[in-house]
VEXDREN-2710 file (C-alpha; in Angstrom, 1 decimal):
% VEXDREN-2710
k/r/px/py/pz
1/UNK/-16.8/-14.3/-8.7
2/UNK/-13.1/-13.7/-7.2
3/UNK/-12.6/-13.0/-3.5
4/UNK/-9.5/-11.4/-3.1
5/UNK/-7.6/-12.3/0.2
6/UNK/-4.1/-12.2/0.3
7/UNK/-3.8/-14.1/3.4
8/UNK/-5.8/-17.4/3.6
9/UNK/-5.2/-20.8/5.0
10/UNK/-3.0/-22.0/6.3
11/UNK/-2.3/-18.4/7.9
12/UNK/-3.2/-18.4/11.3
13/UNK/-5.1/-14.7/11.3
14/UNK/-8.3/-14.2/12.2
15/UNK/-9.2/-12.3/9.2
16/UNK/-9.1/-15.8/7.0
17/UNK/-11.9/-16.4/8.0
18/UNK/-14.6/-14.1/6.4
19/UNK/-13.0/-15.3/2.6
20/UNK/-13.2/-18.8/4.1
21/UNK/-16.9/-19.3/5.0
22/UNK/-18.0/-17.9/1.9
23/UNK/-15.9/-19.6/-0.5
24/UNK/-17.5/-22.6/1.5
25/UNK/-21.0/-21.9/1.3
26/UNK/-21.8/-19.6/-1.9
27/UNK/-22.7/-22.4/-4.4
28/UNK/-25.5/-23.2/-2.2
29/UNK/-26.5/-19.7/-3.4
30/UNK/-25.7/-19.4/-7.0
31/UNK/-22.5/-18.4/-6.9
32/UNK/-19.2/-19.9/-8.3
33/UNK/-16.5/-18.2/-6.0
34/UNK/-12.8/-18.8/-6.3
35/UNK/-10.6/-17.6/-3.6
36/UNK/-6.9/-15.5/-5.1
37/UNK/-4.2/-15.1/-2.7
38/UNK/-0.8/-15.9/-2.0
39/UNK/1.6/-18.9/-2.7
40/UNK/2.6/-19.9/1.0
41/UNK/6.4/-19.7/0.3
42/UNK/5.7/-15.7/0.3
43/UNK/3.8/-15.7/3.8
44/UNK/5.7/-13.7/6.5
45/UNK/4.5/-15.5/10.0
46/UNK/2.7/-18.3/11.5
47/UNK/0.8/-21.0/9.8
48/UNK/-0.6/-23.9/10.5
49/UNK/-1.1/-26.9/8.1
50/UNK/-3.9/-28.5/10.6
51/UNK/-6.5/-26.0/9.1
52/UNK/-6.8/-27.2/5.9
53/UNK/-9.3/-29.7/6.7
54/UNK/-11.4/-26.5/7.5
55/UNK/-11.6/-25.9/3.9
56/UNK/-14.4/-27.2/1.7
57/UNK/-14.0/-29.6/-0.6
58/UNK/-13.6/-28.9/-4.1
59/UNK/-13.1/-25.0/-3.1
60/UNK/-10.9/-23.4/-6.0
61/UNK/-7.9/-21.3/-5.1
62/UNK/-5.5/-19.4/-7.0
63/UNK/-2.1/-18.7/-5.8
64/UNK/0.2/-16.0/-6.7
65/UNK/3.6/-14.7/-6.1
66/UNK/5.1/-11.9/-4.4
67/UNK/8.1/-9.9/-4.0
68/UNK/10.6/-11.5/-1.7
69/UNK/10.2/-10.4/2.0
70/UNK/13.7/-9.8/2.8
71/UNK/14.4/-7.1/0.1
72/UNK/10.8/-5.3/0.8
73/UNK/11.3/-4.9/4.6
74/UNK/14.0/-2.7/3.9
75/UNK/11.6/-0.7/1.7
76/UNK/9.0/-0.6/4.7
77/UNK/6.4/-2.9/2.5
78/UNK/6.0/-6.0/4.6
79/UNK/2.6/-6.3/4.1
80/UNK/1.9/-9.2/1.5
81/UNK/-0.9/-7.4/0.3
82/UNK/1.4/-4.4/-1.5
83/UNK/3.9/-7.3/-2.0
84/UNK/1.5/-9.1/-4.0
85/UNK/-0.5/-6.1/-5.6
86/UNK/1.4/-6.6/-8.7
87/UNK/0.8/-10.6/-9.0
88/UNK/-3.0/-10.2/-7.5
89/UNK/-3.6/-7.4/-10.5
90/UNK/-2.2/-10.1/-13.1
91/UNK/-3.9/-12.6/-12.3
92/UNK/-7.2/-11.1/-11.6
93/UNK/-7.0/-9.3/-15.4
94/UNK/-6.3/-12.6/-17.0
95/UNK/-9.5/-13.9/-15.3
96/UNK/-11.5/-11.4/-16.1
97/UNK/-10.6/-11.5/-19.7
98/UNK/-11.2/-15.1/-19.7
99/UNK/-14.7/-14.3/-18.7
100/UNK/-14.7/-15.9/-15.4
101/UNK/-15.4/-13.1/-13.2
102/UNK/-18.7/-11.3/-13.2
103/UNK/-18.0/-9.6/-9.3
104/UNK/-15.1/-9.2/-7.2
105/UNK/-15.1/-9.0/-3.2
106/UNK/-12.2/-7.8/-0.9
107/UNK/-12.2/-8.0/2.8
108/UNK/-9.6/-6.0/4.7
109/UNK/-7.7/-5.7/6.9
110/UNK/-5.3/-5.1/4.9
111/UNK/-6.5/-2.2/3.3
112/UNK/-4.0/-2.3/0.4
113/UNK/-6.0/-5.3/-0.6
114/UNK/-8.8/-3.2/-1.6
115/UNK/-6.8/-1.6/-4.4
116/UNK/-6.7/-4.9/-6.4
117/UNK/-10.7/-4.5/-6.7
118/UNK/-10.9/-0.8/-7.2
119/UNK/-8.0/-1.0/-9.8
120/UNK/-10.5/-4.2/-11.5
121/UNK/-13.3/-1.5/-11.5
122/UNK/-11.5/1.0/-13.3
123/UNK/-9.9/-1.2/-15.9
124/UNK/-13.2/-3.7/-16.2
125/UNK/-15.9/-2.3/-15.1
126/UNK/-16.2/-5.2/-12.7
127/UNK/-18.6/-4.4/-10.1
128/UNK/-16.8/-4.4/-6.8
129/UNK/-18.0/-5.0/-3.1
130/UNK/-16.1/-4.0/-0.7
131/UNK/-16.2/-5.9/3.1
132/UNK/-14.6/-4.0/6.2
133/UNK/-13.3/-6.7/9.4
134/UNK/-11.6/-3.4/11.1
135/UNK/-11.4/0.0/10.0
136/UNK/-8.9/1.4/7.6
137/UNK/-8.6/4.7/9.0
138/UNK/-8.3/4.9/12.9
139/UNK/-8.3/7.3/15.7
140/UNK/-5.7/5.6/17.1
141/UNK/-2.9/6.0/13.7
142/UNK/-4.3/9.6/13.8
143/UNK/-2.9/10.0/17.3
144/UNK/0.4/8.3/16.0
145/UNK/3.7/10.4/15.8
146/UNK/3.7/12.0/11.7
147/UNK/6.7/10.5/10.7
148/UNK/6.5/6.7/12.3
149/UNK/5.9/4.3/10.6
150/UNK/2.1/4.3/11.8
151/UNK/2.0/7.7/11.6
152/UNK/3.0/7.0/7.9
153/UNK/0.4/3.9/7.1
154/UNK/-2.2/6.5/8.6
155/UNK/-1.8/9.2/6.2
156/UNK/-1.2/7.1/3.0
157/UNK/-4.8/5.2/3.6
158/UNK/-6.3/8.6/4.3
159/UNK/-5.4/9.2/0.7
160/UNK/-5.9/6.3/-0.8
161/UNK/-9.2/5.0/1.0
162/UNK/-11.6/7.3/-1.0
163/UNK/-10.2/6.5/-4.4
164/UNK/-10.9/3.1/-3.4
165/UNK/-14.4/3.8/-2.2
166/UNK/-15.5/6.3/-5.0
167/UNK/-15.6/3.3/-7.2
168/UNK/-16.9/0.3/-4.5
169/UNK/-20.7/-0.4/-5.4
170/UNK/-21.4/-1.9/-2.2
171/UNK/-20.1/-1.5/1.3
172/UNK/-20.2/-4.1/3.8
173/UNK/-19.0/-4.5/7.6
174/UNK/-18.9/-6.4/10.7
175/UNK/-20.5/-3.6/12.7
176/UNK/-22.2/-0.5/12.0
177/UNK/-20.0/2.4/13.9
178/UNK/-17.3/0.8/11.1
179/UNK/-20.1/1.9/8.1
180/UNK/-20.4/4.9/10.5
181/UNK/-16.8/6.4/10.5
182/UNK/-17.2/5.9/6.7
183/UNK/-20.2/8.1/5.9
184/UNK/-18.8/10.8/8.4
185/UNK/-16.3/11.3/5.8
186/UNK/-18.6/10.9/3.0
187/UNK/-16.9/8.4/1.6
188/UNK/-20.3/6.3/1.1
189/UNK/-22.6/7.5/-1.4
190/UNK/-26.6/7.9/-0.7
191/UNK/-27.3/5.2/-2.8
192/UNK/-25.0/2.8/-2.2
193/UNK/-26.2/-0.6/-0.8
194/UNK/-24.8/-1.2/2.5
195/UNK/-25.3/-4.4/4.7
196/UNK/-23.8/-4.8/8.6
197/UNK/-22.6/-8.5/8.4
198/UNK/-20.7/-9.8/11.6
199/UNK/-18.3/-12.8/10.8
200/UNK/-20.5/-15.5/12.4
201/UNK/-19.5/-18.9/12.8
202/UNK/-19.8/-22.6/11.5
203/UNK/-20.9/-25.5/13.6
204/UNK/-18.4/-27.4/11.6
205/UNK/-14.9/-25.8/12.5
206/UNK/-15.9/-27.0/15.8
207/UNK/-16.3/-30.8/14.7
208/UNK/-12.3/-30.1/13.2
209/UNK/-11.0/-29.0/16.4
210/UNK/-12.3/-31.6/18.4
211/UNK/-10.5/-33.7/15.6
212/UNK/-7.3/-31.7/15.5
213/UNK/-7.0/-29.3/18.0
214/UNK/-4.9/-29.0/20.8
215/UNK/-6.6/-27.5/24.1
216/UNK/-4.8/-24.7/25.9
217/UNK/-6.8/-25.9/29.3
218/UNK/-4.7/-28.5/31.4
219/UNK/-7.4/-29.1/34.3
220/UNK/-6.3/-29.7/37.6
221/UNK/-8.7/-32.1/39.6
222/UNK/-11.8/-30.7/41.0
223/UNK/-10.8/-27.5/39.1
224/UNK/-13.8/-25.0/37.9
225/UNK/-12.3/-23.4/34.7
226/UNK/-12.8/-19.8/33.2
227/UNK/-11.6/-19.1/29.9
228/UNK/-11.1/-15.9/27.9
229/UNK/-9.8/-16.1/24.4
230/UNK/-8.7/-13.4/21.9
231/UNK/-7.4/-10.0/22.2
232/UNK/-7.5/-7.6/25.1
233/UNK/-7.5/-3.5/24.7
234/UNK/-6.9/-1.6/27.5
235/UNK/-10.4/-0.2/27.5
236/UNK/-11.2/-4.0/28.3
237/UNK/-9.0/-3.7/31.6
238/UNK/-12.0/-2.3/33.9
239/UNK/-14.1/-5.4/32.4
240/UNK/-11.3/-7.5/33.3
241/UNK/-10.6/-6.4/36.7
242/UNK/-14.6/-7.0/37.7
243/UNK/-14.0/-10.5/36.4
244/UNK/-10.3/-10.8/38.9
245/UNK/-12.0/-9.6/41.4
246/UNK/-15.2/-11.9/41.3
247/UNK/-13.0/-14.6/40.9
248/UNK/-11.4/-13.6/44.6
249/UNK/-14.6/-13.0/46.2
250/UNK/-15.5/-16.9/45.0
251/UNK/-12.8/-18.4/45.6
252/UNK/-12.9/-16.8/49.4
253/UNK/-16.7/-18.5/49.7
254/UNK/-15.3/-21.8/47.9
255/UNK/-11.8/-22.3/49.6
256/UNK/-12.3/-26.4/49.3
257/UNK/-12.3/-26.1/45.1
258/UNK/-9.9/-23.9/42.8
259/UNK/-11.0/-21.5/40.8
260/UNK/-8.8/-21.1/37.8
261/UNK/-8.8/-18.6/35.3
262/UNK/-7.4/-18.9/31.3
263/UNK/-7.0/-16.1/29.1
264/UNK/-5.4/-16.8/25.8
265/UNK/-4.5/-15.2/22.9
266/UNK/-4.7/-11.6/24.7
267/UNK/-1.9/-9.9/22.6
268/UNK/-2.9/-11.3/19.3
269/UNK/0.6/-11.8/18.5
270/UNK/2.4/-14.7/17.7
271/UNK/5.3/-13.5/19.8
272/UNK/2.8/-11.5/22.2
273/UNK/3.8/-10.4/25.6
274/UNK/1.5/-9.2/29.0
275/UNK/1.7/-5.7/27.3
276/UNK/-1.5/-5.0/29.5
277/UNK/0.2/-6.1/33.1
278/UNK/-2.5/-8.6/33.4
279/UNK/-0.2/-10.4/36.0
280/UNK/0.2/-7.2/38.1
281/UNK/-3.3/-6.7/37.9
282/UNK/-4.1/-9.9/39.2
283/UNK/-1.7/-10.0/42.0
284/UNK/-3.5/-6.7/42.8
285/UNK/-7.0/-7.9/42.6
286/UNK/-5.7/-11.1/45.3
287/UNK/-5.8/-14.0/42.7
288/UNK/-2.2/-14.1/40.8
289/UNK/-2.4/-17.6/42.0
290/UNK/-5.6/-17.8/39.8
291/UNK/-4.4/-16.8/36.3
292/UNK/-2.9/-18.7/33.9
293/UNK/-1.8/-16.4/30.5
294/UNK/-0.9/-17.4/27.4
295/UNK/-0.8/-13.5/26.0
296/UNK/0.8/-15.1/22.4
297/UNK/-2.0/-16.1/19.7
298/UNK/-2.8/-19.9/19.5
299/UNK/-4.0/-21.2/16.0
300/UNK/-7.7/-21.4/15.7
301/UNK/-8.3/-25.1/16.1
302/UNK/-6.8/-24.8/19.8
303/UNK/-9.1/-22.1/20.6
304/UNK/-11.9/-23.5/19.9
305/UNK/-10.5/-27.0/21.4
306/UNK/-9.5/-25.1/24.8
307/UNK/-13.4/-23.1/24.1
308/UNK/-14.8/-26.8/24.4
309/UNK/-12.7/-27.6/27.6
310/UNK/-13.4/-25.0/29.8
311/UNK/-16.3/-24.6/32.1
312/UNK/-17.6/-21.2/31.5
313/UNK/-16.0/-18.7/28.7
314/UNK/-15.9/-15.1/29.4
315/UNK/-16.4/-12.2/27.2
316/UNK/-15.1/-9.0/27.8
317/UNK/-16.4/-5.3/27.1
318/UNK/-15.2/-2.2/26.8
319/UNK/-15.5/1.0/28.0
320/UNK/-17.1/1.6/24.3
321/UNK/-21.1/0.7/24.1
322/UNK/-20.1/-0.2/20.4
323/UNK/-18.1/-2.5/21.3
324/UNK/-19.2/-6.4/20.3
325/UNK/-17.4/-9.3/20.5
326/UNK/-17.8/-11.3/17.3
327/UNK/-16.4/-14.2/19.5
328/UNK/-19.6/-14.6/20.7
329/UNK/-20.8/-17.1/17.9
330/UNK/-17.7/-19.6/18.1
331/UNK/-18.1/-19.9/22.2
332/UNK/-21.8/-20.2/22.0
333/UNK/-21.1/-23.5/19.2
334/UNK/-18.4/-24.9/22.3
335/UNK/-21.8/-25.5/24.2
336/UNK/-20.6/-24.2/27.5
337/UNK/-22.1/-21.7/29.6
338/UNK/-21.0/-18.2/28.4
339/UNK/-20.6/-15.3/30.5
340/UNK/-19.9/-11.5/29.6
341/UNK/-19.7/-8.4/31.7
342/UNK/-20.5/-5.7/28.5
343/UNK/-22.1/-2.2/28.4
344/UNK/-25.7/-2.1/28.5
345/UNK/-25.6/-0.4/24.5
346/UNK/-23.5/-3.1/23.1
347/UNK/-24.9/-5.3/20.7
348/UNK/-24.3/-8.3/22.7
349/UNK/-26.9/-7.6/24.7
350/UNK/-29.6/-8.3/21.9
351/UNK/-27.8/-11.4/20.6
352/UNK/-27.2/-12.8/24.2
353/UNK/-31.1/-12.7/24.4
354/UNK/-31.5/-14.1/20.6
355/UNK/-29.1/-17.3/21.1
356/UNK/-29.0/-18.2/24.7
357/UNK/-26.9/-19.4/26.7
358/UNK/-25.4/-16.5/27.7
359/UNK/-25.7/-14.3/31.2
360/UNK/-24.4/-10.5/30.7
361/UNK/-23.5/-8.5/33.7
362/UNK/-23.8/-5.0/32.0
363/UNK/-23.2/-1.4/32.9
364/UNK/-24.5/2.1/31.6
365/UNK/-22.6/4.6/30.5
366/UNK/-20.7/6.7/33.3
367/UNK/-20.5/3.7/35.2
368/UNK/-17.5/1.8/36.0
369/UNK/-17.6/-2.3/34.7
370/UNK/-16.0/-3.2/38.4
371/UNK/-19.0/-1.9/40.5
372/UNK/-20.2/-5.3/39.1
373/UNK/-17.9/-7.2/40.8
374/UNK/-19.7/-8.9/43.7
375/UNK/-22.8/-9.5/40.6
376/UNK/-20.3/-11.3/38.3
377/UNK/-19.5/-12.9/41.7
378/UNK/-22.7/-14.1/42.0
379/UNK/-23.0/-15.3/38.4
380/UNK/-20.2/-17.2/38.2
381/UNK/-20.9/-19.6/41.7
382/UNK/-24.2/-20.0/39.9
383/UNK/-22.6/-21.4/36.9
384/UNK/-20.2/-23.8/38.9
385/UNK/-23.3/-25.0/40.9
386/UNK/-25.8/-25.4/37.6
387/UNK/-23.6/-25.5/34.3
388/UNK/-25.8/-24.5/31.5
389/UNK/-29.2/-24.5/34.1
390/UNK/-27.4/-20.9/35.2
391/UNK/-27.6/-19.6/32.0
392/UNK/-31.0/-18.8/29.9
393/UNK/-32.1/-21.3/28.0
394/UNK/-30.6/-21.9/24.2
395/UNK/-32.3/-21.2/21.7
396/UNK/-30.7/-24.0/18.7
397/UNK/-32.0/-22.9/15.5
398/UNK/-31.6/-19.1/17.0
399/UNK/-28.0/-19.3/15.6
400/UNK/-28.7/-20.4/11.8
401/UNK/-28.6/-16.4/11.1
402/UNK/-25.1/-16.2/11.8
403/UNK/-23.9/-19.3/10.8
404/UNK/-21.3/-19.2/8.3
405/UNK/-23.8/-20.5/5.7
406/UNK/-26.4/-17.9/6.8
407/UNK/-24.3/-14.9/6.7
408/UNK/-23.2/-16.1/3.3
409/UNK/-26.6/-16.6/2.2
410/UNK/-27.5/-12.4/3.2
411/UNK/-23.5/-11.8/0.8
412/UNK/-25.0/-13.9/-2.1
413/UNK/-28.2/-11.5/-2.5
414/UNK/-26.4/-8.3/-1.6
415/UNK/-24.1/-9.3/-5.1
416/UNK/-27.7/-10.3/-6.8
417/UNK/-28.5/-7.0/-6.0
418/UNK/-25.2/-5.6/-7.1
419/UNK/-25.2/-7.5/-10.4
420/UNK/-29.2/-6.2/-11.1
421/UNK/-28.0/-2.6/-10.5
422/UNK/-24.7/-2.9/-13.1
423/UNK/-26.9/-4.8/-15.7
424/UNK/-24.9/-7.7/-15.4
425/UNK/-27.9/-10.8/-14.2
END
């Protein structure tokens, strides 16, 4: 089988990831998977050479070329997936004619990626699964001015999307509001095989980073350390405030030891800024003194290195129940005492009672996240009393179903089941 991912290591995105554990695990399954993307002389951004001793031995990848990033800007196609569309289709069709291919999988973001298996589909006959990490089609490039260029990107995957999904046999995604979105505009057949699959996590990236990665934590003596990693949306702000504000109350009862909060990554840009006024919002909540913010995305080695150096990690809601952090596997693997402050619908509420290790401060729906602020409060001067005796217990082999080997395993017999259906086993 091909998985089709444009960007793969050494890009520093998040959305490596979901090609990358399966190409790692999917023999152990059956499958023969080989991973087609993109030379990295065509890569527009960040990389980092470090994680390629987070890929498998003996993993196959094919690289192809794309059109030169200087003269497509001007175009408006910066995107290496429509830069590559061309080179991805080649490629794919000599496979395929070769006989090496009996399935293809896309994950997107990017979406143009999924026209490289929907174009295999029509021309082969290939049967095609198709994996969503974020949606394609937002409320939020609805809402953008017509003619922007977000406004534009909106309206040509509203046209393209269902071309692309009339012909996917199988739908996957990390959450099921994303399969949701899709069936409200009936883009997803009756029949069609459908699976909710969250990225999940392996024990082993974590073994790398201690090996290679460079911790964003520079402890001060006698120091109790928060850390927050990833990306912050506004309707994460009222979450975030609870957490300021706890942190004030504690460090008020706790004036002999600093409290010192970390929160990385929050822009997820390279070049990221505080476009949230997370400063402002501490100075506000008392504890500017507090925060230290890194708002510019750090390659994933260091944030799981700076996960194992802190002395509790934080995960943030939203104002949306559907909201789930899909962080939630790599900080549970860092072994530290994890604590969120989510809505009482989110999924994280089930998993924190699956894994372990985890202490939610939640809140129901009409209520606002920072009339938990003296319970977070609470929770956190537990946690730098106890470590992991504030938390509930782990639960170890609780994890092996979202493990990167066990959410491949659930991929492997969703394309048995694909390959039955097309005739193909």
């Amino acid at each position: 089988m091909v998985l089709v991912a444009p960007e793969f290591v050494p890009r520093n995105l998040a959305g490596v990831m979901r090609s990358r554990f399966l190409a790692g695990h999917l023999a152990e399954f059956g499958w023969v998977p080989t991973v087609l993307t993109v030379r990295e002389p065509c890569y527009e951004g960040e990389m980092d050479e470090r994680s390629r001793a987070l890929l498998a031995p003996g993993m196959r990848v094919e690289r192809v070329g794309a059109w030169p990033v200087r003269l497509c800007r001007r175009l408006g196609l910066g995107d290496v997936s429509l830069r590559a569309q061309w080179s991805l289709r080649r490629r794919l069709g000599e496979m395929i004619r070769n006989g090496e291919v009996d399935l293809v999988f896309v994950t997107v973001l990017p979406g143009y990626s999924s026209l490289v298996g929907a174009w295999a589909k029509r021309k082969f006959g290939v049967p095609f699964v198709l994996d969503y990490q974020d949606p394609w089609v937002t409320d939020w490039g609805a809402r953008q001015p017509r003619w922007s260029k977000a406004g534009l990107a909106h309206r040509l995957a509203t046209w393209l999307e269902p071309g692309v999904a009339r012909v996917t046999d199988a739908f996957t995604a990390v959450s099921a509001e994303t399969l949701d979105t899709l069936r409200e505009r009936d883009l997803i057949g009756p029949h069609t095989p459908v699976e909710v699959l969250p990225i999940g996590a392996d024990p082993a990236d974590h073994m790398v980073a201690t090996q290679f990665g460079r911790s964003q934590i520079q402890r001060g003596e006698g120091e109790f350390t928060l850390a927050y990693l990833g990306t912050l949306t506004e309707r994460m702000l009222p979450a975030t405030e609870a957490v300021f504000r706890a942190v004030g109350e504690l460090q008020a009862r706790q004036s002999g030891r600093r409290i010192r909060m970390h929160f990385i990554g929050t822009s997820a840009q390279a070049g990221g800024q505080d476009v949230h006024g997370l400063y402002a919002l501490a100075r506000a909540c008392g504890v500017a003194e507090n925060l230290r913010l890194e708002p510019r995305r750090v390659g994933y080695l260091d944030a799981l290195r700076s996960m194992q150096s802190a002395d509790v990690l934080l995960l943030l809601g939203s104002t949306d129940s559907h909201y789930t952090a899909s962080k939630i596997f790599p900080c549970w693997l860092a072994r530290r005492p994890v604590l969120g402050v989510f809505h009482q619908g989110s999924t994280i509420t089930a998993l924190a009672r699956e894994l372990g290790g985890v202490d939610l401060v939640t809140y129901a729906d009409g209520e606002d996240p920072r009339a938990r602020t003296s319970e977070v409060a609470t929770r956190l001067e537990a946690i730098a009393a106890q470590g992991l005796g504030a938390v509930p217990a782990r639960r170890e082999g609780a994890h092996e179903p979202y493990s990167a080997r066990g959410i491949t395993q659930r991929f492997a017999a969703l394309f048995d089941r694909v390959l039955t259906a097309a005739g193909r086993n």
